[in-house]
GUGU-427648 format. One record per residue (C-alpha): residue number from 1; x, y, z; residue in one letter. Coordinates in nm, 4 decimals, always signed. Layout:
<sites>
   pos       east      north         up   code
   NUM          X          Y          Z      A
...
</sites>
This chain:
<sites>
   pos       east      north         up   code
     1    +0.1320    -2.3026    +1.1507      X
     2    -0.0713    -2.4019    +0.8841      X
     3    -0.1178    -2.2150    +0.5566      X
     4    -0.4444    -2.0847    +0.5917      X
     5    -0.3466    -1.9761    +0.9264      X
     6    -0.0483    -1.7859    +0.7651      X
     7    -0.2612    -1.5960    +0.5277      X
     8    -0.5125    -1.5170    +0.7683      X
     9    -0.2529    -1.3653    +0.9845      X
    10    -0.0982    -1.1389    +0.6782      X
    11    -0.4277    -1.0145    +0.5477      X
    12    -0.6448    -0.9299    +0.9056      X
    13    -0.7346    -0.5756    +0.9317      X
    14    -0.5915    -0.4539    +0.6235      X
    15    -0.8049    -0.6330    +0.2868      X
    16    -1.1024    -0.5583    +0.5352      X
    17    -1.0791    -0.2017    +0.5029      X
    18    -1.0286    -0.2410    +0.1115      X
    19    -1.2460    -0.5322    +0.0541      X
    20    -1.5749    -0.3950    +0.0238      X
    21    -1.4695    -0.0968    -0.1652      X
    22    -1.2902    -0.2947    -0.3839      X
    23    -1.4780    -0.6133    -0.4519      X
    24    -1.7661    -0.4363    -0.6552      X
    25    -1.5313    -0.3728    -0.8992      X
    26    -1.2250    -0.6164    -0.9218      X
    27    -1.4258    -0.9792    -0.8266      X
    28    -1.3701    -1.1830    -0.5216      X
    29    -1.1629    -1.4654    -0.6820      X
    30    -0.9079    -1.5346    -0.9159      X
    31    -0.9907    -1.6124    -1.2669      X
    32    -0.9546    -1.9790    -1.4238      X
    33    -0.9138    -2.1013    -1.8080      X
    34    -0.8801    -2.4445    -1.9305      X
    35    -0.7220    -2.5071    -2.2586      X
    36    -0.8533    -2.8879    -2.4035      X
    37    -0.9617    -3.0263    -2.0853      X
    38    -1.1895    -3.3050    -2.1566      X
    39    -1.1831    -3.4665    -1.7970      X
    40    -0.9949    -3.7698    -1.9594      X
    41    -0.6400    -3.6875    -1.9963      X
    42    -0.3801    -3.5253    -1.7657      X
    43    -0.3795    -3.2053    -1.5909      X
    44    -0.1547    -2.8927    -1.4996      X
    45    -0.2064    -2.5917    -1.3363      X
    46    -0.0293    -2.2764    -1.4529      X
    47    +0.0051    -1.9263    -1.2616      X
    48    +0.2255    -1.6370    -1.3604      X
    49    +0.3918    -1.4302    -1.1432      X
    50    +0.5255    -1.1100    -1.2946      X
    51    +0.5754    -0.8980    -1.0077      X
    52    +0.7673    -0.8290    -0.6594      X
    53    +0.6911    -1.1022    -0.4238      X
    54    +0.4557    -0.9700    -0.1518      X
    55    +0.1843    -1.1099    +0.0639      X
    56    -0.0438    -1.1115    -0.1834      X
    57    +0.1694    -1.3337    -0.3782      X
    58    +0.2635    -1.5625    -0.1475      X
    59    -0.1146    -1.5960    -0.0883      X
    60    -0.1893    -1.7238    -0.4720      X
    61    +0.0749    -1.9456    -0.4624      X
    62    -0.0263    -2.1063    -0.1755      X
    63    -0.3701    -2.1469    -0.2903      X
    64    -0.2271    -2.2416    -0.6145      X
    65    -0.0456    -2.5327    -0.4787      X
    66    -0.4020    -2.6103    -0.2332      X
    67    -0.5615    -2.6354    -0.5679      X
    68    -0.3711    -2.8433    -0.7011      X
    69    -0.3153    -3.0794    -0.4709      X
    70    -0.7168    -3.1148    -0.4088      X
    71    -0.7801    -3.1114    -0.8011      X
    72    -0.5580    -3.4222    -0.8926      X
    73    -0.3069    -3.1666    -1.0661      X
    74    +0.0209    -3.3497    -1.2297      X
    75    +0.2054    -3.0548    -1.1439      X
    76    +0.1583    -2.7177    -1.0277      X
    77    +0.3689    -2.4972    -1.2605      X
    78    +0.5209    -2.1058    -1.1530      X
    79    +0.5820    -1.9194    -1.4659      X
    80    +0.8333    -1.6848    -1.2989      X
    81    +0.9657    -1.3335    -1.3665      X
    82    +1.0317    -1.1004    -1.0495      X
    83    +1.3097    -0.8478    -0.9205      X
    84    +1.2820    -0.9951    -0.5931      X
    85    +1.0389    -0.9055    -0.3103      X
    86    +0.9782    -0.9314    +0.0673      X
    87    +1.1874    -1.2042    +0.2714      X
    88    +0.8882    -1.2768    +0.4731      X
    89    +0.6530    -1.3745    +0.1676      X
    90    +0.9701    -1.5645    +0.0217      X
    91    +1.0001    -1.7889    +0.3209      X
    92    +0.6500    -1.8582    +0.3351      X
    93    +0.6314    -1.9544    -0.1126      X
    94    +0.9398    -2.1426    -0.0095      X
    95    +0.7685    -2.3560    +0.2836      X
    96    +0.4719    -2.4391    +0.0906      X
    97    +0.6762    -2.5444    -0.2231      X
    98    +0.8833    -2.7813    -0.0052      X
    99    +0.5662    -2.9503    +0.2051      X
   100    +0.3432    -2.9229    -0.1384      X
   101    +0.1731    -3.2529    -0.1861      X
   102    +0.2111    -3.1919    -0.5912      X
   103    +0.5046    -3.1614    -0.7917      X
   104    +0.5746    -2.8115    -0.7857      X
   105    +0.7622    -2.6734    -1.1301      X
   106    +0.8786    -2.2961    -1.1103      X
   107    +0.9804    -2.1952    -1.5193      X
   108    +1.1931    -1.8638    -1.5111      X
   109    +0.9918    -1.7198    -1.8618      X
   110    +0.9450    -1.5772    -2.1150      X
   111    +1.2526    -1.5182    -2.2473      X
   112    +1.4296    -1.1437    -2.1060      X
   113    +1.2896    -1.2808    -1.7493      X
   114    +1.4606    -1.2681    -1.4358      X
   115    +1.4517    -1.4676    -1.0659      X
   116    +1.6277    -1.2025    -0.8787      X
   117    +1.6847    -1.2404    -0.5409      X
   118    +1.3960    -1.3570    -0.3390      X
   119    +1.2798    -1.5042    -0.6846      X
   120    +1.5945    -1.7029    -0.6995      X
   121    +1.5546    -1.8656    -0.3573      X
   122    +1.1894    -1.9580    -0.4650      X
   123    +1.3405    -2.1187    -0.7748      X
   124    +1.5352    -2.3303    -0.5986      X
   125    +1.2679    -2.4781    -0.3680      X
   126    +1.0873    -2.6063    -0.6896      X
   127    +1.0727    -3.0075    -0.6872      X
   128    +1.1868    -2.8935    -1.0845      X
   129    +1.3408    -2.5660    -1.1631      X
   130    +1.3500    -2.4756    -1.5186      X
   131    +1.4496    -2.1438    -1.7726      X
   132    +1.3889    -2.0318    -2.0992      X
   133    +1.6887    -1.8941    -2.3222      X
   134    +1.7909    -1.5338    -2.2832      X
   135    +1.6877    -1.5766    -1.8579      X
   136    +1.8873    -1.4758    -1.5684      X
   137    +1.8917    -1.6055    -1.2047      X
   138    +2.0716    -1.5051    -0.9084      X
   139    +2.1488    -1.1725    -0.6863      X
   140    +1.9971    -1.2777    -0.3707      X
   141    +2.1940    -1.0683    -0.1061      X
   142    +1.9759    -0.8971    +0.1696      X
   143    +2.0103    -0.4988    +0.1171      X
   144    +1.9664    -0.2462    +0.3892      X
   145    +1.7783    +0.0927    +0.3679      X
   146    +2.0063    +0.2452    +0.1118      X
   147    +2.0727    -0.0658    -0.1302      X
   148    +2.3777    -0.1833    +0.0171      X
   149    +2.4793    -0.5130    +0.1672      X
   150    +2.3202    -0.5769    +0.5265      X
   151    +2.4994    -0.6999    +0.8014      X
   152    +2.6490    -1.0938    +0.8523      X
   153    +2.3529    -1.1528    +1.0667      X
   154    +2.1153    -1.1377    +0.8148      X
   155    +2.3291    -1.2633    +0.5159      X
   156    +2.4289    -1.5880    +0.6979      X
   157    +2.0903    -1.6424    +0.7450      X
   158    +1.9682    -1.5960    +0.4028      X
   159    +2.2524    -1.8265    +0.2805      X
   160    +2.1837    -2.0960    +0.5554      X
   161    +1.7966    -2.1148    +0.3854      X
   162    +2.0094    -2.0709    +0.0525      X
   163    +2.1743    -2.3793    +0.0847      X
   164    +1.9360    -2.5807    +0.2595      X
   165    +1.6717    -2.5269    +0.0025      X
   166    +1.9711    -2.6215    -0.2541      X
   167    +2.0739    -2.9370    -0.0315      X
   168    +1.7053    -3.0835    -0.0527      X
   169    +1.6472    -3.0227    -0.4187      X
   170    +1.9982    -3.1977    -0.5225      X
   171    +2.1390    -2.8298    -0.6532      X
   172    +2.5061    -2.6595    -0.6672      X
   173    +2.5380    -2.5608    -0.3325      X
   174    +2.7873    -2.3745    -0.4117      X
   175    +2.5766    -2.0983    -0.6410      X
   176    +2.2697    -2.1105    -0.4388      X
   177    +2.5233    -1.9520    -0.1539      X
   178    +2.7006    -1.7215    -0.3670      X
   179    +2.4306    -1.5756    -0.4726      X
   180    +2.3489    -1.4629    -0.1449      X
   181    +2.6728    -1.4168    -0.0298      X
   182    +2.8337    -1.2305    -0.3213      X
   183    +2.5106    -1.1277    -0.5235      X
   184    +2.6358    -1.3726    -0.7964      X
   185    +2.3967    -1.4427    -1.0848      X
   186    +2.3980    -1.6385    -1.4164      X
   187    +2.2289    -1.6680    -1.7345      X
   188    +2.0220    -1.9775    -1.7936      X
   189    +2.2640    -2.1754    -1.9678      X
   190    +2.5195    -2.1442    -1.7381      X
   191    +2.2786    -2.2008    -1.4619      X
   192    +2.1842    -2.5428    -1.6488      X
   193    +2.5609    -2.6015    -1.6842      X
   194    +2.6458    -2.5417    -1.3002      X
   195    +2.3440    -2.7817    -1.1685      X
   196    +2.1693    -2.5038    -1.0116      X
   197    +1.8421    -2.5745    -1.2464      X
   198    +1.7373    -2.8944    -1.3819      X
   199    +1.6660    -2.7782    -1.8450      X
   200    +1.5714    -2.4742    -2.0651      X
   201    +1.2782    -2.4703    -2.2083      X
   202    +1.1770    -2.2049    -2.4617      X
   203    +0.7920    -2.2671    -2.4132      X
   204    +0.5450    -2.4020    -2.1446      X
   205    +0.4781    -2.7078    -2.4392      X
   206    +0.8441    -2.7572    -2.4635      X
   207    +0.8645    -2.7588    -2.0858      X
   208    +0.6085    -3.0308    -2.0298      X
   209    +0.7289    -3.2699    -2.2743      X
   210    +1.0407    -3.2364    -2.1625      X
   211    +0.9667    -3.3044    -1.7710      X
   212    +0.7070    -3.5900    -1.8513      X
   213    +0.8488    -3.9217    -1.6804      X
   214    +1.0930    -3.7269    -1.4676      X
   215    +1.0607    -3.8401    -1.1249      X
   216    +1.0513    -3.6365    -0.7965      X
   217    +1.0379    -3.6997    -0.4635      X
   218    +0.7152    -3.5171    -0.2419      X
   219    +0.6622    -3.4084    +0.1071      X
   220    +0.6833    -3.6995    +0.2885      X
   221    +0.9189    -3.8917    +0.0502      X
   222    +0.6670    -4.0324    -0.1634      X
   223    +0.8161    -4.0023    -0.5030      X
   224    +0.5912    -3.9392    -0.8181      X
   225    +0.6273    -3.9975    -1.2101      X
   226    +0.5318    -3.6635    -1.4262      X
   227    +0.3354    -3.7934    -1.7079      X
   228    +0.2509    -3.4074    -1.8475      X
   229    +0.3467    -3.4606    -2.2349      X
   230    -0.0018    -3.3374    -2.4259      X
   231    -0.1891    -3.2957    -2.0997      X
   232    -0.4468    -3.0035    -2.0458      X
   233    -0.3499    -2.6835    -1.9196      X
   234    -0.5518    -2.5145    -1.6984      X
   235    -0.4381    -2.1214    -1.6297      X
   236    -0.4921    -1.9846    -1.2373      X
   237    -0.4872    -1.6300    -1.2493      X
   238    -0.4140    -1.3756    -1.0120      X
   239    -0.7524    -1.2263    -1.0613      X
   240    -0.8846    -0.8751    -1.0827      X
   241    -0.8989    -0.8548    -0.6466      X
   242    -0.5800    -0.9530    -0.6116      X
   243    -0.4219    -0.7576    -0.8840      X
   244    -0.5664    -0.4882    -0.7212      X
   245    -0.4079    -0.5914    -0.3583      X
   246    -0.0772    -0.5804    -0.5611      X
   247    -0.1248    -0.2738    -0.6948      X
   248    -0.1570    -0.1198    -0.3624      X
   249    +0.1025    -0.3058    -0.2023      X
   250    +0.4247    -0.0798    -0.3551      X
   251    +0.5769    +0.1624    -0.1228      X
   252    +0.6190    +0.4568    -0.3962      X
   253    +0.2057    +0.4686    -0.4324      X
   254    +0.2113    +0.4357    -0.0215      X
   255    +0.3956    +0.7429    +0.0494      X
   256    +0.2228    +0.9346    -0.2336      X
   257    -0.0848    +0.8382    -0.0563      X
   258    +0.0257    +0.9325    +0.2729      X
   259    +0.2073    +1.2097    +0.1097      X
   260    -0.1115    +1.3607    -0.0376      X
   261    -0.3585    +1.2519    +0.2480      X
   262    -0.1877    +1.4324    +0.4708      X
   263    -0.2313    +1.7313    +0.2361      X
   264    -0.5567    +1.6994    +0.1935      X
   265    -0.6325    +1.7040    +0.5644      X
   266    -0.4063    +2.0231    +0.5990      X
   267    -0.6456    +2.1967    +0.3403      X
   268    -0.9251    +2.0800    +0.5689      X
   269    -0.7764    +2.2636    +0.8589      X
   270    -0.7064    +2.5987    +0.6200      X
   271    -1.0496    +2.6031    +0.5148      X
   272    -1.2571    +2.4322    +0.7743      X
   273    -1.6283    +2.3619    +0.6721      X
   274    -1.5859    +2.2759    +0.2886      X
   275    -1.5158    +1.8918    +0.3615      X
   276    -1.3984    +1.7697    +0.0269      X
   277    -1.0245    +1.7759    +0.1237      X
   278    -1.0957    +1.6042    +0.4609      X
   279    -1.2856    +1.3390    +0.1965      X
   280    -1.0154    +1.2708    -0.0002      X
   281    -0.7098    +1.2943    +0.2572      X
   282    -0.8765    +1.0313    +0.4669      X
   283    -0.9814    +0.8373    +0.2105      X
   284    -0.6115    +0.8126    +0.0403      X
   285    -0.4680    +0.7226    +0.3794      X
   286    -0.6909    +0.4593    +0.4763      X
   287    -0.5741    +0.2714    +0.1313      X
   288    -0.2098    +0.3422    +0.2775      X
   289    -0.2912    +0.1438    +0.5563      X
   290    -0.3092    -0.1918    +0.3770      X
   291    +0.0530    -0.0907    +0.2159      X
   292    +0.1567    -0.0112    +0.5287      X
   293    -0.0088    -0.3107    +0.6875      X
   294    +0.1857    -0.5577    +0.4167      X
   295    +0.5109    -0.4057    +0.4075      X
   296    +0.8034    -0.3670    +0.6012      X
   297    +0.7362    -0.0423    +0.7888      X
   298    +1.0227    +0.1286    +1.0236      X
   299    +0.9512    +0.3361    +1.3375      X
   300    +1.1815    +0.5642    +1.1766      X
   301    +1.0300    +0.6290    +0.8725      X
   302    +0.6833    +0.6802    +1.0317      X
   303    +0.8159    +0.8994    +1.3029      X
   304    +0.9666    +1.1653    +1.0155      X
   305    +0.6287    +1.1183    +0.8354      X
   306    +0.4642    +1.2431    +1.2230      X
   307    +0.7030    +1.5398    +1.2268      X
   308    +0.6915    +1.6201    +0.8655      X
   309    +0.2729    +1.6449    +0.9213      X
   310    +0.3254    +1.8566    +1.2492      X
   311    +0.5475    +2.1479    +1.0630      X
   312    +0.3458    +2.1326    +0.7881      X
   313    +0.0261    +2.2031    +1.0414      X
   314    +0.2325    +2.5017    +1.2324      X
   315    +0.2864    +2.6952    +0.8510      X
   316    -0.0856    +2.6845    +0.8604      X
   317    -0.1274    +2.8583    +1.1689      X
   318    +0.1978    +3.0559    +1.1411      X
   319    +0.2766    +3.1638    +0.7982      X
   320    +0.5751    +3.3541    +0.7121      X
   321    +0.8519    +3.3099    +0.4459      X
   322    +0.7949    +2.8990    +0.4443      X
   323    +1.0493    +2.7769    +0.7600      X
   324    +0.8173    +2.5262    +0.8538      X
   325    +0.6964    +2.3907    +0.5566      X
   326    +1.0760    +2.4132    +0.4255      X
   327    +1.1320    +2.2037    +0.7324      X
   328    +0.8213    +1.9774    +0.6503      X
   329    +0.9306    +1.9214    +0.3327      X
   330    +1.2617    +1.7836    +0.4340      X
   331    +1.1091    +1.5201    +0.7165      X
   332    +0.8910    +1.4331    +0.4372      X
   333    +1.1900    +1.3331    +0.1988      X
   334    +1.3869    +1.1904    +0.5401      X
   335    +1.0427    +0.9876    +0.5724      X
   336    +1.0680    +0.8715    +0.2452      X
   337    +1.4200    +0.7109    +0.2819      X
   338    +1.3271    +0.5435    +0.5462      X
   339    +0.9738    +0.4587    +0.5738      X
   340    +1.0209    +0.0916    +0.4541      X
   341    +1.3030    -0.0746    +0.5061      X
   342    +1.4088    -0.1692    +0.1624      X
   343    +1.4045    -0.4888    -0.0636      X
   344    +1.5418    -0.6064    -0.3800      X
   345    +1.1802    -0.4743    -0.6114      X
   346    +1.0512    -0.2854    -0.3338      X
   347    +1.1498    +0.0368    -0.2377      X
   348    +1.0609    +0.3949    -0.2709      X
   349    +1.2210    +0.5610    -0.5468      X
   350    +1.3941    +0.9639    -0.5376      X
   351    +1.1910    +1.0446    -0.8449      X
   352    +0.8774    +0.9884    -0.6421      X
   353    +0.9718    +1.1218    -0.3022      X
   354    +1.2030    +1.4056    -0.4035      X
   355    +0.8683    +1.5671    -0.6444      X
   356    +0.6705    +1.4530    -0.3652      X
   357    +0.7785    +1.6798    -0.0879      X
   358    +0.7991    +1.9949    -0.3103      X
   359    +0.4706    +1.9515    -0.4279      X
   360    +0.3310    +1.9163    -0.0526      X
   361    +0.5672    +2.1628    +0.0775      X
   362    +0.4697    +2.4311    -0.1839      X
   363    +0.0750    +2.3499    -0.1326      X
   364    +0.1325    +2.3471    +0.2220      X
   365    +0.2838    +2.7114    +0.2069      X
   366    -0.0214    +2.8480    -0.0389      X
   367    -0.2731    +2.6683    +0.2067      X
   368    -0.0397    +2.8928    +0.4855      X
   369    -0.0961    +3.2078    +0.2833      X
   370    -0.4984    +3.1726    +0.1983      X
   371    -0.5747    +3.1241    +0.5935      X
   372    -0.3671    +3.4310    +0.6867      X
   373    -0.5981    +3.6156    +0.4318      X
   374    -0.8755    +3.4554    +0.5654      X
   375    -0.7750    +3.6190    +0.9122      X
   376    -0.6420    +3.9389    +0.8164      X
   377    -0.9264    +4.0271    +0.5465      X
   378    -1.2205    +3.8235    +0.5402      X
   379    -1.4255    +3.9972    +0.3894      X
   380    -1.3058    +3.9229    +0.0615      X
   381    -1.1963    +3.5849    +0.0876      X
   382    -1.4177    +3.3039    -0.0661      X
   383    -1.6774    +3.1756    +0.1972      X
   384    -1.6568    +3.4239    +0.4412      X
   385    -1.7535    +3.7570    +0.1962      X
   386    -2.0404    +3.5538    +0.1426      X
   387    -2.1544    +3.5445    +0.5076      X
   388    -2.1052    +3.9333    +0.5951      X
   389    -2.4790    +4.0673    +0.5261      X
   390    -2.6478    +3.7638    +0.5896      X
   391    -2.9084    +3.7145    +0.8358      X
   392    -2.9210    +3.4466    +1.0239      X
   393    -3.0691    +3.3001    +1.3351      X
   394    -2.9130    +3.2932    +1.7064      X
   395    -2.9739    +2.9308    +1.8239      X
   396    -2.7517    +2.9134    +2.1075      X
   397    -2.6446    +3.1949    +2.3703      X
   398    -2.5018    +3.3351    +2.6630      X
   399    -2.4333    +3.6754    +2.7354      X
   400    -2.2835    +3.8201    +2.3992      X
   401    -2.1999    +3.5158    +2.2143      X
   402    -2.3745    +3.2436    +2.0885      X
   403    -2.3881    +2.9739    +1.8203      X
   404    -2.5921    +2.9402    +1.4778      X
   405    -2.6144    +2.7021    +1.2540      X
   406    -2.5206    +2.9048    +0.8587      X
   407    -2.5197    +2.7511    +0.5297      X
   408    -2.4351    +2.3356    +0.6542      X
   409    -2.2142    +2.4355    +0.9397      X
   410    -2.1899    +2.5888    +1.3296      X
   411    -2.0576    +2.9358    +1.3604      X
   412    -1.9623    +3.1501    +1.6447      X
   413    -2.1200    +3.4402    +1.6928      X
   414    -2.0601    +3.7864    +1.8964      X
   415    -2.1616    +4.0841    +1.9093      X
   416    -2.0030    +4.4364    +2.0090      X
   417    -2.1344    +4.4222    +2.3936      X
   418    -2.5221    +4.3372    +2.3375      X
   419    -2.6493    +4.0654    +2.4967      X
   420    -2.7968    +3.7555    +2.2464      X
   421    -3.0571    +3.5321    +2.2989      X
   422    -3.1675    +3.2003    +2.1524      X
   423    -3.4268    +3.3204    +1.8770      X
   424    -3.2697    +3.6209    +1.7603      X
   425    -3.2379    +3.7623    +1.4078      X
   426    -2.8951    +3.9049    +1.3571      X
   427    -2.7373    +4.0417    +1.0739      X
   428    -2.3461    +3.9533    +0.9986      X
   429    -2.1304    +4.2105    +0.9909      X
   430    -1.7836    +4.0927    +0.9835      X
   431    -1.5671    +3.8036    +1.0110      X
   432    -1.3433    +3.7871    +1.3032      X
   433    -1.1187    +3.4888    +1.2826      X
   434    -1.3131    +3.1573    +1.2739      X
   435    -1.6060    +3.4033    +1.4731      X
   436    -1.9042    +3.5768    +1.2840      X
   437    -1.9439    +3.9495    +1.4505      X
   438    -2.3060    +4.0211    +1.4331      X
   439    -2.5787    +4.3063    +1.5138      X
   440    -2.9256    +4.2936    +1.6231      X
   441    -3.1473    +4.3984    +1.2601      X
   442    -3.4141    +4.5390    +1.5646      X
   443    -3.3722    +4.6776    +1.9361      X
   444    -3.3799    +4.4209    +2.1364      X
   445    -3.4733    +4.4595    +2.5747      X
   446    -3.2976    +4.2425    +2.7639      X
   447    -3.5316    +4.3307    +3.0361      X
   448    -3.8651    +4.0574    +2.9874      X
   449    -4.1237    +4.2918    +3.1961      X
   450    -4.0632    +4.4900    +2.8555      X
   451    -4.1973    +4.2215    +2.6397      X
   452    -4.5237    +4.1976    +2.8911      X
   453    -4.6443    +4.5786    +2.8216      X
   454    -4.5108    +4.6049    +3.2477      X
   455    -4.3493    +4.9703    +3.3491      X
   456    -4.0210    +5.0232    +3.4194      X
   457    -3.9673    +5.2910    +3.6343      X
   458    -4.1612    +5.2617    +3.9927      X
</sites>
């Protein structure tokens, strides 16, 4: 599959629902900068990447390496620094770097940097891997939901990529495996010293006079001279859109959004007719569905999240001492844990969901509260105490009930045993419930002849 295929495939659905909201604000593209380039001498193309790796990441590298190999780039350089990120998104970094057309150079800096895990793997697949002083590299092992070491399916895997990406650059086998297999890691000399990178290199300037004339061999075996001593560096941003993208893509601002969605939408349901919480619980869990949409979701997780929402909804409907939002509260945190499956820089964090499902647990139980005193007294509750006096128009009917339409929204009406008809001016004078209880403000026949002047009696 081609790479434009690939990142069609990631991003369908999801950046459409986000796009347009989004695009007004952040820009459609990524930004560019050149730095002395006079069309004369000798290109590069820069990026930084200080962040998990994610769809959206994979996607600027891959048009970072498209640029460059359409723009006559001597080498596309990765300024790396990331805890690790989604195994998905690594594999597809790592098959672009290895069929790029243009010498791809990933440099582990600034100094204090790290390529953790998946960012390890990706360092490896560079045609030139490079770190600056004070750098670390390593601790690739695949971990399972609660941080620990998945099964020997899925670490003999990683390691078979591990060591065929180390194989085809010419690196120590040996380390690329171990650091899957045994979460080994090493600073950036050592790394240097064990083969598993090719230099340090304090500084990007540094870096490219120190790779210029080094040769490497391309997609395709044609091999290529780096002549990027003094040449022009021109910076490819991530750009505001796709900052944005990456922003959303993190699992702890998912399940807050989810989290507090869902709330909203309860506070809908306690206090129907307001719209505002409906507003803003829909709205924050349509921009969870582009983090759910990029990251690795489990049935599980999503199936707590469903019961967590449906106790919540029963403490609206039957309050008591907080069972069921107790209960809710605890699906909620269950959710949490499992929700995505986690990754090495991805993963929902205890200080998020533990907070989390008190705070919606507690709302949910004062949202519980506020409808039964709606039901049980409203006459003094806010919305319906306003209502009880007011006069208001019947404008459908049938028999002693009817519909009108009060203050932006449809109410049922009823009255003690007298008949209503469309037309009618009744006062309100209670709240039943979700139902208005009203009187006629005049006598009203429900005989017609009465309304023609006709006699009643024969």
């Amino acid at each position: 599959m081609s790479s434009g295929a690939r990142r069609a495939a990631r991003f369908t659905g999801a950046v459409a629902v986000v796009a347009v909201a989004l695009a007004a604000v952040s820009g459609l593209g990524p930004a560019t900068g050149a730095a002395g380039v006079d069309g004369a001498g000798a290109r590069v193309l820069v990026t930084t990447i200080d962040d998990a790796i994610t769809p959206v990441i994979a996607d600027h590298l891959t048009d970072g390496v498209e640029r460059a190999e359409d723009g006559g780039y001597q080498a596309y350089v990765v300024r790396l620094d990331t805890p690790g990120g989604l195994d998905v998104s690594m594999r597809d970094i790592i098959r672009d770097f290895l069929a790029a057309r243009v010498p791809v150079v990933v440099h582990v800096s600034p100094s204090g940097a790290r390529a953790a895990s998946a960012g390890a793997l990706i360092t490896f697949s560079a045609h030139v891997a490079a770190m600056a002083p004070g750098t670390a590299i390593g601790a690739a092992t695949p971990v399972d939901l609660e941080g620990g070491d998945l099964g020997e399916k899925a670490v003999n895997d990683a390691a078979a990529l591990a060591e065929s990406v180390a194989r085809l650059r010419d690196r120590n086998v040996d380390f690329a495996v171990d650091t899957v297999r045994r979460a080994r890691s090493a600073p950036a000399d050592e790394a240097v010293e064990l083969g598993a990178v090719d230099l340090l290199a304090a500084s990007l300037p540094e870096l490219l006079r120190d790779i210029d004339g080094l040769e490497v061999t391309l997609a395709g075996g044609e091999v290529v001279t780096l002549a990027t001593d003094g040449a022009a560096v021109v910076e490819y941003d991530v750009g505001g859109f796709r900052r944005v993208l990456q922003w959303l893509a993190d699992p702890n601002l998912a399940f807050l959004f989810l989290s507090v969605g869902s709330l909203g939408l309860i506070y809908e349901l306690a206090n129907p007719g307001v719209g505002a919480g409906g507003i803003v619980g829909a709205g924050l869990i349509i921009l969870a569905l582009f983090s759910l949409s990029v990251l690795p979701v489990d049935a599980v997780g999503l199936i707590f999240l469903l019961l967590a929402v449906t106790l919540f909804v029963a403490e609206l409907f039957a309050p008591g001492v907080g069972v069921f939002a107790a209960l809710g509260a605890a699906a909620l945190v269950l959710s949490g844990l499992f929700l995505f499956r986690d990754t090495a820089g991805l993963g929902v964090s205890l200080a998020v969901v533990l907070p989390t499902a008190l705070l919606v647990g507690g709302a949910t139980v004062a949202a519980g509260r506020l409808a039964l005193r709606a039901r049980r007294a409203p006459s003094t509750t806010t919305g319906a105490g306003t209502l009880v006096g007011k006069l208001v128009t019947v404008e459908r009917a049938s028999g002693s009930t009817g519909q009108a339409h009060v203050d932006g929204a449809w109410w049922n009406l009823r009255t003690g045993g007298e008949p209503l008809h469309p037309g009618d001016e009744v006062r309100v004078r209670s709240m039943d419930g979700l139902d208005l209880v009203v009187e006629h403000t005049t006598s009203h026949s429900a005989d017609p002849t009465d309304e023609q002047g006709g006699p009643t009696d024969g």
